[in-house]
C-alpha positions in Angstrom: 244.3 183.1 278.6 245.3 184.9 281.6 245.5 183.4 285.1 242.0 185.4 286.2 240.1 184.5 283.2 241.0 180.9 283.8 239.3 181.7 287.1 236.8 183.7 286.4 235.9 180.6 283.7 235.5 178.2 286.5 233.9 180.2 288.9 231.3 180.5 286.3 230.7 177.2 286.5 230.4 177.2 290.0 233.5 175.8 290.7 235.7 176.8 293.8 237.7 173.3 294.8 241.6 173.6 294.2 243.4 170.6 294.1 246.5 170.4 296.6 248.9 168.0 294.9 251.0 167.2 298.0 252.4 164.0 297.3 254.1 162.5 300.6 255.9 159.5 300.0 255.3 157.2 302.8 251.0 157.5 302.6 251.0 156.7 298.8 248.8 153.9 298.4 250.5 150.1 297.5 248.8 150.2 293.4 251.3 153.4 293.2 254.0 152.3 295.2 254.4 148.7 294.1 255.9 148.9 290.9 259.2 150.9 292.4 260.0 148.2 294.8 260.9 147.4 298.2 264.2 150.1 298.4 263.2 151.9 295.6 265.5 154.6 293.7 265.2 158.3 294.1 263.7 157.7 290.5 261.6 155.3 291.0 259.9 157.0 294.0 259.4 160.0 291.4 258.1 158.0 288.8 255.8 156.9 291.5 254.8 160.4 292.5 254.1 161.3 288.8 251.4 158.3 288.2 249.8 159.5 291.9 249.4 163.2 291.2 248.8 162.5 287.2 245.6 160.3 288.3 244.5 162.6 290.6 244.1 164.9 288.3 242.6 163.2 285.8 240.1 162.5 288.7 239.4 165.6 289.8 239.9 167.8 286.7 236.2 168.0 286.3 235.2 170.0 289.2 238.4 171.6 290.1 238.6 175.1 290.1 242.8 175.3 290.5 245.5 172.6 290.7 248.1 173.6 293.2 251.5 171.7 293.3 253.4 172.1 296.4 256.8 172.6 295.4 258.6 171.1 298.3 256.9 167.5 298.6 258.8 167.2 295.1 262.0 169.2 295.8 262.1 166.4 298.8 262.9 163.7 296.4 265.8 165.8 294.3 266.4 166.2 290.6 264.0 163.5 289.9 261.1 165.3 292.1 261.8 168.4 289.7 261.2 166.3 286.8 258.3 164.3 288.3 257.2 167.9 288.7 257.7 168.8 285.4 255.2 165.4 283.9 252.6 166.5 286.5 252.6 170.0 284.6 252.8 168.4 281.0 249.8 166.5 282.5 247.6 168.9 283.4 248.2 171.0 280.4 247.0 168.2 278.7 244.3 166.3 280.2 242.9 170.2 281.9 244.3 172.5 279.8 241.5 174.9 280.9 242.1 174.9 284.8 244.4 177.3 286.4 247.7 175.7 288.2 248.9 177.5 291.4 252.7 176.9 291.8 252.4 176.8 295.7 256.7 177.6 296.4 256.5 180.7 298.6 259.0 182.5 297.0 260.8 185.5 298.0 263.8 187.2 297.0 265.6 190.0 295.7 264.4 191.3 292.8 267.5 189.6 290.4 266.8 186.1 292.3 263.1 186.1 291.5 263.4 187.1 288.0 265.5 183.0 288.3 262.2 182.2 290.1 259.4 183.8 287.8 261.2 182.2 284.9 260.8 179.0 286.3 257.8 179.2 287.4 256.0 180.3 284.2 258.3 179.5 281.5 259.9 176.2 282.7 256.8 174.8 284.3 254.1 176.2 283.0 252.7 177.8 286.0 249.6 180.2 286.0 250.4 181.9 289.1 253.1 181.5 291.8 252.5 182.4 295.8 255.0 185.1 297.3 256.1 186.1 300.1 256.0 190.1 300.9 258.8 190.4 302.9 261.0 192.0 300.4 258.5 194.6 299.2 257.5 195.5 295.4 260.7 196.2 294.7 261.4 192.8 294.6 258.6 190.8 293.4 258.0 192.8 290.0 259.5 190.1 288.2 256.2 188.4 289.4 254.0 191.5 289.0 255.0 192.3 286.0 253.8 189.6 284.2 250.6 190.7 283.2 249.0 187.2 282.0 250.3 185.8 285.5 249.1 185.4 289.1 250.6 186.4 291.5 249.3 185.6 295.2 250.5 187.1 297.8 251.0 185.4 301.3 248.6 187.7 304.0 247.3 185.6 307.1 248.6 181.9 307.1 246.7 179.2 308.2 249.6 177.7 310.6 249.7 177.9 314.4 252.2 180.3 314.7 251.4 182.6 311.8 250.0 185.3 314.3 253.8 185.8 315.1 254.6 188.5 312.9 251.5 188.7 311.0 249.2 190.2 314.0 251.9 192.6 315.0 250.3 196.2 315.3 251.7 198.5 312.4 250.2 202.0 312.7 247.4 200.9 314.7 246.0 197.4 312.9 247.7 194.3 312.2 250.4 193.6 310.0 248.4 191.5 307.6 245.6 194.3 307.1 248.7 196.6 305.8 250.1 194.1 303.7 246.7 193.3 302.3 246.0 197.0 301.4 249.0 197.2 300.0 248.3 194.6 297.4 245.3 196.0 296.8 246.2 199.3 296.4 249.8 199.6 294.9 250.9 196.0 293.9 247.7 195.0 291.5 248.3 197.5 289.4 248.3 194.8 286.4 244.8 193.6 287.8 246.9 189.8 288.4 247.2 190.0 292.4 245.8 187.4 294.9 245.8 186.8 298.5 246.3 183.9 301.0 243.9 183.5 303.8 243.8 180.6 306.2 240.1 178.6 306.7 241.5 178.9 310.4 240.6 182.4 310.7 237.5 183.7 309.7 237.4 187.1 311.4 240.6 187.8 309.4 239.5 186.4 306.4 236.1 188.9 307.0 238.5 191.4 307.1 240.8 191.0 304.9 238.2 191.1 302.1 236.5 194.0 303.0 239.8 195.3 302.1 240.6 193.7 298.9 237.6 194.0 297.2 237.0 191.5 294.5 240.4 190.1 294.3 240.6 186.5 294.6 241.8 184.7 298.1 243.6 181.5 298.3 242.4 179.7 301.2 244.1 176.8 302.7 242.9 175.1 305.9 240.0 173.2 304.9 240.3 169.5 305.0 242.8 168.3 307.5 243.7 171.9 309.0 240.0 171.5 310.2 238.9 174.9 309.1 235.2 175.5 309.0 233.9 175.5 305.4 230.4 177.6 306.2 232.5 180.4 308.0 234.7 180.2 305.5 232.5 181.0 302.5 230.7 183.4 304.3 233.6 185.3 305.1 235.8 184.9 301.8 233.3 185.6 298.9 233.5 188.4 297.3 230.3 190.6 296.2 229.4 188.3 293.2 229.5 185.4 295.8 233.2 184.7 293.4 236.6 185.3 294.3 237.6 182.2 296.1 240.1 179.4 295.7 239.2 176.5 298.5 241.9 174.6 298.7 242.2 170.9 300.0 245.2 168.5 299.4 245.3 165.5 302.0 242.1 165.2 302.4 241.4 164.6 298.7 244.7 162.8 298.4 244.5 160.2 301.0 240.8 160.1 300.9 241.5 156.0 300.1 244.6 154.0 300.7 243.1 151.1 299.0 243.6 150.4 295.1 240.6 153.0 294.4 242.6 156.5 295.5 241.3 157.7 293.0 237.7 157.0 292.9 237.8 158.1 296.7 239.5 161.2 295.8 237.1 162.0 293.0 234.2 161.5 295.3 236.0 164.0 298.0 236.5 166.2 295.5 233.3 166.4 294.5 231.8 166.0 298.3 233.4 169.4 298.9 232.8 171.0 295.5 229.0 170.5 296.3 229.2 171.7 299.9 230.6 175.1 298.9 228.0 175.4 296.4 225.4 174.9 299.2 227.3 177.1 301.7 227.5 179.7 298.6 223.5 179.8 297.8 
């Protein structure tokens, strides 16, 4: 099953809640922690990360609409994050085999560098879909767009502080993300297996940005600790089925509980906000 008809699957279920696994060492909760010691290993802090994000999932698998592993809170711990990495995608495969997985790494290459990346993304891990940069052009990322069955999801108006640097920059009279969004939408999705990112921090751009892209579905970060609103953020990010969007929330669901029941709290989080954005949706 391709990447949007895993989507298109759990929107129809009214689901819209992706799952940020952003595991950060230093606020995993003691029950996790415990078993790796006082100066644990490199390995044995992976081995801890696995068991956190596996029993998130297994929490939250239920209402969540995408899984998104952030690539560099396991890089941080070395070879045995990659394979702690590597469980957490065996995991969901098995316990969710039905709910898309966003490999959140931001890549962005040449094109002979990202045909490295693509294969690892999809073949080696497993991924459904993989976030980009632009930077480089079309030229380089076919080795993502090309893959048919694949997402790939293309970075447009971040939801950092500082994203406005480059991104709001005037390009032949509008701002540099409304050119790299139309260009997605027009020449890149070709294969029908394009996305776009879109921080809950800005609504206006998010408003605009999907008056450009149509029905194509937007990755939105922000919500949750950024602090973006979720109300704004619906209204301004559905599409015209009331579809097309990926909420996405990590430390908030994550660290909803320090305590020995993470992962009842994160559950209950999880299904807090799935319930909101159906009410913001109706």
């Amino acid at each position: 099953m391709s990447f949007r008809a895993r989507l298109e699957a759990r929107w129809d279920a009214g689901l819209f809640a992706c799952i940020g696994l952003d595991p950060v060492w230093d606020r995993l909760p003691v029950a996790v922690t415990a078993p790796a010691g006082s100066h644990p290993s490199r390995e044995a802090r992976a081995a801890a990360i696995a068991r956190f994000c596996c029993a998130i999932v297994d929490a939250t698998a239920h209402v969540a609409c995408a899984f998104k592993p952030n690539a560099a809170f396991f890089e941080a711990e070395g070879a045995p994050g990659f394979a702690a990495l590597e469980t957490v995608m065996r995991h969901i495969r098995t316990v969710a085999p039905d709910v898309p997985v966003v490999y959140d790494a931001k890549r962005g290459d040449i094109g002979s560098t990202n045909q490295g990346y693509a294969d690892h993304a999809f073949e080696q891990l497993g991924a459904d879909a993989v976030t980009v940069h632009p930077y480089l052009g079309e030229e380089a990322l076919r080795p993502f767009l090309g893959r048919r069955d694949k997402g790939t999801i293309v970075l447009v108006r971040t939801s950092n502080p500082g994203g406005g640097e480059f991104q709001d920059l005037t390009v032949a009279g509008e701002p540099l993300y409304r050119v790299v969004a139309r260009r997605v939408a027009q020449h890149w999705n070709r294969n029908g297996n394009c996305a776009v990112v879109v921080g809950a921090t800005f609504h206006d751009e998010m408003a605009a940005v999907r008056a450009i892209v149509g029905d194509m579905p937007i990755l939105i970060p922000g919500i949750g600790a950024q602090g973006g609103d979720l109300r704004r953020t619906v209204a301004a990010g559905r599409d015209a089925r009331g579809r097309g969007m990926i909420v996405s929330a990590s430390r908030s669901i994550l660290y909803a509980s320090e305590g020995d029941d993470f992962a009842v709290a994160a559950r209950a989080e999880a299904e807090r906000l799935t319930a909101e954005i159906q009410d913001c949706n109706r």
